[in-house]
C-alpha positions in Angstrom: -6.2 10.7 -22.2 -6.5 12.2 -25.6 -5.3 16.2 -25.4 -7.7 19.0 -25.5 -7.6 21.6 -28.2 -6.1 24.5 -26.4 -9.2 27.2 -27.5 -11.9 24.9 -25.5 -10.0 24.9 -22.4 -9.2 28.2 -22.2 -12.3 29.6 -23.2 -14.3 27.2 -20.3 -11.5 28.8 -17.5 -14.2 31.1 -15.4 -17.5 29.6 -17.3 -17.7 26.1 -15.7 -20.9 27.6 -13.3 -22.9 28.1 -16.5 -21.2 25.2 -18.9 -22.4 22.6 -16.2 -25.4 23.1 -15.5 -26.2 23.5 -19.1 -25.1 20.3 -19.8 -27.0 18.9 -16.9 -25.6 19.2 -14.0 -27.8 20.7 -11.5 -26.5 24.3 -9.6 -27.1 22.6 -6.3 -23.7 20.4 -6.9 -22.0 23.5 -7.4 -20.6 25.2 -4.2 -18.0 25.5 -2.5 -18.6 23.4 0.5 -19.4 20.0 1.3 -22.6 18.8 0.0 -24.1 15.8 -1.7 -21.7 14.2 -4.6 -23.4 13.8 -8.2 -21.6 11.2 -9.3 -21.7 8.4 -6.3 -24.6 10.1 -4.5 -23.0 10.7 -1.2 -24.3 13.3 0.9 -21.7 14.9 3.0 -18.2 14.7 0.4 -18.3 16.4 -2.8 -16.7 20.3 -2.5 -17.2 22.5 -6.3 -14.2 24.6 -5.4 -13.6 25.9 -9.1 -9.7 26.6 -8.6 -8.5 28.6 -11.1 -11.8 28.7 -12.8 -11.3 25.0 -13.9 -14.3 23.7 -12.7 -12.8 21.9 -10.3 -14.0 19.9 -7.5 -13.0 17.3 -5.0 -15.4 14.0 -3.1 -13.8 12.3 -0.6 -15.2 8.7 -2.4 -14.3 10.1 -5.8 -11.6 12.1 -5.6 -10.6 15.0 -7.5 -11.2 16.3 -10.9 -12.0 19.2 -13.4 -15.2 20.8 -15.0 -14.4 17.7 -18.1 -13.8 15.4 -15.4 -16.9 15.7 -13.7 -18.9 15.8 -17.1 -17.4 12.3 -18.1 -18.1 10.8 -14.7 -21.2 12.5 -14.6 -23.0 11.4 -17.9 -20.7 8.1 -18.7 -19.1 10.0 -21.4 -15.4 9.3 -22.7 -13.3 12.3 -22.9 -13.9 13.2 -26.7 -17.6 13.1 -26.3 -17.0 15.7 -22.9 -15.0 18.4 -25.2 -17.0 18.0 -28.0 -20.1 19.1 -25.8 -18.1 21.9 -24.2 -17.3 23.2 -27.2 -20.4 23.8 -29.0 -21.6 25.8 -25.8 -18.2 27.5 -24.5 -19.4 30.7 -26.4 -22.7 31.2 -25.1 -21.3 31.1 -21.5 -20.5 34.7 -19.4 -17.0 34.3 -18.1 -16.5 35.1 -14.5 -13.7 36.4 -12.7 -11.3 33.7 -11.6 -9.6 34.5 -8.3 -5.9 34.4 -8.5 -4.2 30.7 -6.4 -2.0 31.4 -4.0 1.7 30.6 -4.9 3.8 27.9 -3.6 5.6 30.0 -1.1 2.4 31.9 0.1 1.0 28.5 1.0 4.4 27.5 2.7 4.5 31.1 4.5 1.0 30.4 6.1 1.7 26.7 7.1 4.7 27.9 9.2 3.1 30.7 10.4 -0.2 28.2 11.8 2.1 25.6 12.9 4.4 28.9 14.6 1.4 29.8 16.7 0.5 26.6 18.2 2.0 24.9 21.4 2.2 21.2 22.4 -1.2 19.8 23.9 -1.5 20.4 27.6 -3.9 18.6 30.5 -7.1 20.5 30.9 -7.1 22.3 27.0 -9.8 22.0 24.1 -7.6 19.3 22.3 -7.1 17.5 25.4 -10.5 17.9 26.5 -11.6 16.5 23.3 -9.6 13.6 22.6 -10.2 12.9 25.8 -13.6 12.7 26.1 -13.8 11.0 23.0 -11.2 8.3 23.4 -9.8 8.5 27.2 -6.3 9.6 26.0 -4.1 11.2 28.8 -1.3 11.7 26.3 -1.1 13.2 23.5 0.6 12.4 19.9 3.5 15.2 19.2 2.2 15.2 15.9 -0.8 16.9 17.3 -1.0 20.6 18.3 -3.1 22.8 19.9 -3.8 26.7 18.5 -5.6 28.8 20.7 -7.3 31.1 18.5 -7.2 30.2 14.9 -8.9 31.8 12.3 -11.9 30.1 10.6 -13.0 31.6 7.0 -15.8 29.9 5.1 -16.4 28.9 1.7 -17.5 32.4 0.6 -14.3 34.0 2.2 -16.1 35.7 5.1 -14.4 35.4 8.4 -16.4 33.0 11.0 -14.2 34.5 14.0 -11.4 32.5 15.4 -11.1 29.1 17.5 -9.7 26.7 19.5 -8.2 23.9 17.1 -6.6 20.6 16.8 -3.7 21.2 14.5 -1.9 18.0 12.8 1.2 17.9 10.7 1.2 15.8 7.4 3.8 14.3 5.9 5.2 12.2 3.0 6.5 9.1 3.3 10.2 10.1 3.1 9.5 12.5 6.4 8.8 15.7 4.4 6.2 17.9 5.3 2.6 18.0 3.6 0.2 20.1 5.2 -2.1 20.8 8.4 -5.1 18.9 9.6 -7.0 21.2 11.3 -9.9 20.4 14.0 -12.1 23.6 14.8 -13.2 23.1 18.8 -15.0 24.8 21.2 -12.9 25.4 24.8 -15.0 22.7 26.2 -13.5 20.7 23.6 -16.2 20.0 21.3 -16.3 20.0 17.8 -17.0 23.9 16.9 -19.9 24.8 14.8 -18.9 26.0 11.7 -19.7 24.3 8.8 -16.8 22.0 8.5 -15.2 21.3 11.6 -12.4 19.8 9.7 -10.3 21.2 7.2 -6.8 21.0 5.5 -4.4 23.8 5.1 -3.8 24.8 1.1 -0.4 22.8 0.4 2.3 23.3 -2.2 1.7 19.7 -3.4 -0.9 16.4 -3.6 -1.6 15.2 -0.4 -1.6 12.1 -1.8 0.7 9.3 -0.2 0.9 11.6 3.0 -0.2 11.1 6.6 -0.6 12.3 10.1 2.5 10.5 11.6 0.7 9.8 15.4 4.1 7.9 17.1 7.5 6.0 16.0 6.8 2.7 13.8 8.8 0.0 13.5 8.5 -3.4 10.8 4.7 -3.0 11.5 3.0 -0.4 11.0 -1.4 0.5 10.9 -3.1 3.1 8.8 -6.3 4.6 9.4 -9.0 7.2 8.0 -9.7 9.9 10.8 -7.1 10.7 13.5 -9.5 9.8 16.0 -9.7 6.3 14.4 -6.1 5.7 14.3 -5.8 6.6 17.7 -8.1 3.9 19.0 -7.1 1.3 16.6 -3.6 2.2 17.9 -4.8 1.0 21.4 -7.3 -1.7 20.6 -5.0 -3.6 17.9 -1.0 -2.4 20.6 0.3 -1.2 17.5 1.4 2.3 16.1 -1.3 3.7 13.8 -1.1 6.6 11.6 -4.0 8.6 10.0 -4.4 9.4 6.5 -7.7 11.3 7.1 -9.7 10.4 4.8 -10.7 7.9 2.4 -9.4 8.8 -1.0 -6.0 9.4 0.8 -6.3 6.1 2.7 -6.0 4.8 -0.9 -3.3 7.0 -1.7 -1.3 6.3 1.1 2.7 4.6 0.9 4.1 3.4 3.6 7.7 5.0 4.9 10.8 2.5 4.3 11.3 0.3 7.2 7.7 -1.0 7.6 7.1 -4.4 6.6 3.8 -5.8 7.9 0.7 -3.3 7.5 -2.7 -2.9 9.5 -5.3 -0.8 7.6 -7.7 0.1 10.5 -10.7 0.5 8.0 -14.2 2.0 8.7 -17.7 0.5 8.2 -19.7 2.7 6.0 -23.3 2.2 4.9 -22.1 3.1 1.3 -18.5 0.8 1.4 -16.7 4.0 0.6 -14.0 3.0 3.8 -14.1 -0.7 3.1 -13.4 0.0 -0.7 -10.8 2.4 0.5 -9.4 -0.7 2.6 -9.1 -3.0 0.6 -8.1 -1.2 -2.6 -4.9 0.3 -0.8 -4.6 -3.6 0.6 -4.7 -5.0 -2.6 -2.3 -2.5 -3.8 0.3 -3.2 -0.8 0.2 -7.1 -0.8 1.2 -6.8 -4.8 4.5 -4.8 -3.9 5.4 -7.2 -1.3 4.0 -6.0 1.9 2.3 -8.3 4.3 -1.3 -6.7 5.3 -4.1 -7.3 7.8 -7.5 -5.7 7.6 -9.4 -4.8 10.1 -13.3 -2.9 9.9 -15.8 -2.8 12.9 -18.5 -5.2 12.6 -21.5 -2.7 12.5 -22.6 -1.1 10.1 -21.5 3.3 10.4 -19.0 2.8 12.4 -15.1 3.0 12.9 -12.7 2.2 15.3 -13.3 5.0 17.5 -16.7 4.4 17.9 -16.4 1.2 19.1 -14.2 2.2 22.2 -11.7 0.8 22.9 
């Protein structure tokens, strides 16, 4: 990718919520939760975050990307053709305040302390309750944890109260840790109602290659989407099935050395964004030498954990 003069970028940082819509992408697209995706037209997977005032933005079928990004993608335009608008508006633009990121260690810090204030899943809690009722488990993953009362803040920073919640540890394929999965639940062990239910810690690094590691593996190996999903396939297919959580990272995802033979558990959605997922990370695996078996629920919107098991 060609560079970009250093005076455009900087003077975009904090003006991406004006630049974009002036060069035609609607306000709507813009917020910081989930919503519908203007590129591929999802409804549920594209999140305007704006880190750093860089316009950035993440879809689960797309993936990540800046305020440029998002313009090429948008309007079909090659990189050039994406500064070169930029620039002629940049300085007709109000900059906004751009909140300070957290550092590394500040994300670290709060990862211990939400993993420090959890316990291992017990009989009769929200996380049993729910995996329970949704799959019939009686025992439950180590990797999974279960806070009592963890904090939920929303998109505009505002506190939502605190929760019961599912916590899951990530990690990279050498055994490092990643980052936390977190479930919001009610004490019946429901999905809480907050506007996402499901949500990742802030992590030092890109989640990308990482998973929820939900038991020991040995030559074979499956990969999932959700953690619900892995945990059925785990059962339906007798083999030990990790979850990457979603799509994009499904792609992403390397195995850990020692596993030979791969199951991708995919799902079946309307718009092929888990069967793309599939077979793009299967496509990838059989090239570097790894025997792989695909399997995706027959019907149409579902995946494996709707299909019981």
């Amino acid at each position: 990718m060609a560079a970009l003069k250093t005076r455009t970028a900087d003077e975009a940082v904090g003006r991406w919520l004006g630049i974009l819509p002036a060069l035609g992408i609607e306000a709507k697209f813009l917020r910081n939760k989930h919503g519908a995706c203007p590129i591929c037209g999802g409804k549920d997977r594209f999140r305007f975050d704006d880190k750093n005032g860089k316009g950035t933005w993440f879809c689960s079928h797309c993936g990540p990307g800046d305020g440029f990004k998002l313009l090429q993608e948008y309007h079909g335009w090659d990189f050039s053709k994406a500064a070169k608008e930029v620039d002629g508006i940049v300085g007709q633009v109000v900059a906004m305040p751009v909140a300070a990121e957290r550092d590394d260690d500040s994300k670290r810090e709060a990862l211990l302390k939400v993993w420090n204030g959890s316990r291992p899943v017990s009989k009769g809690d929200p996380v049993w309750l729910y995996l329970h009722n949704r799959l019939g488990l009686e025992t439950v993953p180590q990797a999974l944890r279960f806070h009592p009362a963890l904090r939920y803040v929303g998109a505009d920073g505002e506190s939502l109260g605190t929760f019961p919640a599912m916590l899951a540890r990530m990690q990279y394929p050498d055994g490092s840790g990643a980052s936390i999965h977190r479930t919001y639940l009610t004490e019946a062990g429901m999905k809480a109602n907050v506007p996402e239910a499901k949500k990742f810690m802030a992590a030092p690094k890109s989640l990308n290659t990482a998973s929820v590691r939900l038991g020991a593996f040995g030559a074979r190996l499956g990969i999932a989407e959700g953690i619900e999903t892995a945990l059925a396939a785990s059962i339906r297919f007798q083999t030990p099935v990790w979850a990457a959580t979603n799509a994009v990272l499904l792609e992403a995802w390397v195995p850990p050395a020692g596993a030979k033979e791969i199951l991708i558990a995919g799902d079946n959605d309307a718009s092929f964004t888990g069967q793309s997922a599939a077979y793009a990370l299967a496509h990838r695996l059989v090239r570097d030498g790894y025997a792989v078996e695909i399997q995706i629920p027959g019907e149409t919107g579902k995946d494996w954990a709707d299909e019981g098991i």
